[in-house]
N, C-alpha and C positions, 0 to 999 in steps of 0.2 A: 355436592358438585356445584360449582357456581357456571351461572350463565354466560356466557361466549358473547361474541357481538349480534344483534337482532340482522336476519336476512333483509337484501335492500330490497327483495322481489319479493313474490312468495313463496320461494323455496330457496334453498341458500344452494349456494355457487359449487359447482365440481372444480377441480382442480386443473383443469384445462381453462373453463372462464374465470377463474382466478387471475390467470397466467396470462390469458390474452389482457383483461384488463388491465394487470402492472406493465405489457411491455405497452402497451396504447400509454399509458401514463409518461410510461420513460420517453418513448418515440414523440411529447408533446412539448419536455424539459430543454430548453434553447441549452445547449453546450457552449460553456466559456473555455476560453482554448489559456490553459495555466502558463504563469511566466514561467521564462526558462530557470533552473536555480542557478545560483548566482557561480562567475567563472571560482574554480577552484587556482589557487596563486601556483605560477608555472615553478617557481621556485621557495624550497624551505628557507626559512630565513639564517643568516650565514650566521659563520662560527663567531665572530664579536657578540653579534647581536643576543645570541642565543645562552654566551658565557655572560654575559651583562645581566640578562632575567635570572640565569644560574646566581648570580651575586648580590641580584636583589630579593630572592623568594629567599636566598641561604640569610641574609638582615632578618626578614620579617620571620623568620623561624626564631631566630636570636633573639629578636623585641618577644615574642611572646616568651621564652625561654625565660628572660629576663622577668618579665610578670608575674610566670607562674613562680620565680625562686622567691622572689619578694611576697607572695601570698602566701608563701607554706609558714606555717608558725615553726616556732622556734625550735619545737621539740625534735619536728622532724628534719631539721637542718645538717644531721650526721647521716643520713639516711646515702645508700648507692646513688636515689632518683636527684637529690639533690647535688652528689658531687657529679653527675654527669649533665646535669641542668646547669654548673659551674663551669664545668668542662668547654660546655658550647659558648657559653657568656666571656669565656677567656679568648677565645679564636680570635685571629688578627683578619677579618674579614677586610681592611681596610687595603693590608697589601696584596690580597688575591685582587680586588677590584682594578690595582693600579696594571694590571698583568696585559700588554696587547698581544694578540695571539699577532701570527704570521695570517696574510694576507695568499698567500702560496700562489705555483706558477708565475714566478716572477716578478712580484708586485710587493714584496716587502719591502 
């Protein structure tokens, strides 16, 4: 059995003067009053802006797509993973980008 912490008297604490002495402790600690967190945005951001991130994450899937086809050796070039790794590398992502959505309730 190893030894505990040495009593600060000479006899060690019940658990009532325990208690007293942590809230005396707490009741000593100045309280800083925490910033508020920050506003949450009143509104999601609208359908252009949101089809445009859609057009740019759907690229950077395509650039790595592209990567990995160019990394796979040659044997496995007949393989499903690489005709569907082709599959994506062929996509016309260029005329999805050019696409403006409607603006709606009257503002197209």
């Amino acid at each position: 059995m190893t030894p505990g912490r040495k009593p600060q008297g000479d006899t060690a604490m019940n658990g009532a003067e325990r208690q007293a002495r942590y809230r005396a402790r707490l009741a000593g600690r100045a309280i800083q009053p925490q910033p508020p967190p920050p506003a949450a945005p009143r509104r999601a951001p609208g359908r252009q802006k949101r089809w445009d991130a859609g057009v740019t994450m759907l690229r950077a899937v395509q650039a790595e797509c592209a990567g990995w086809l160019e990394a796979m050796p040659e044997a496995l070039r007949d393989t499903p993973t690489a005709e569907a790794l082709q599959a994506v590398i062929d996509l016309d992502l260029d005329e999805i980008a050019t696409i403006k959505l409607p603006q709606g309730y009257g503002r197209d």
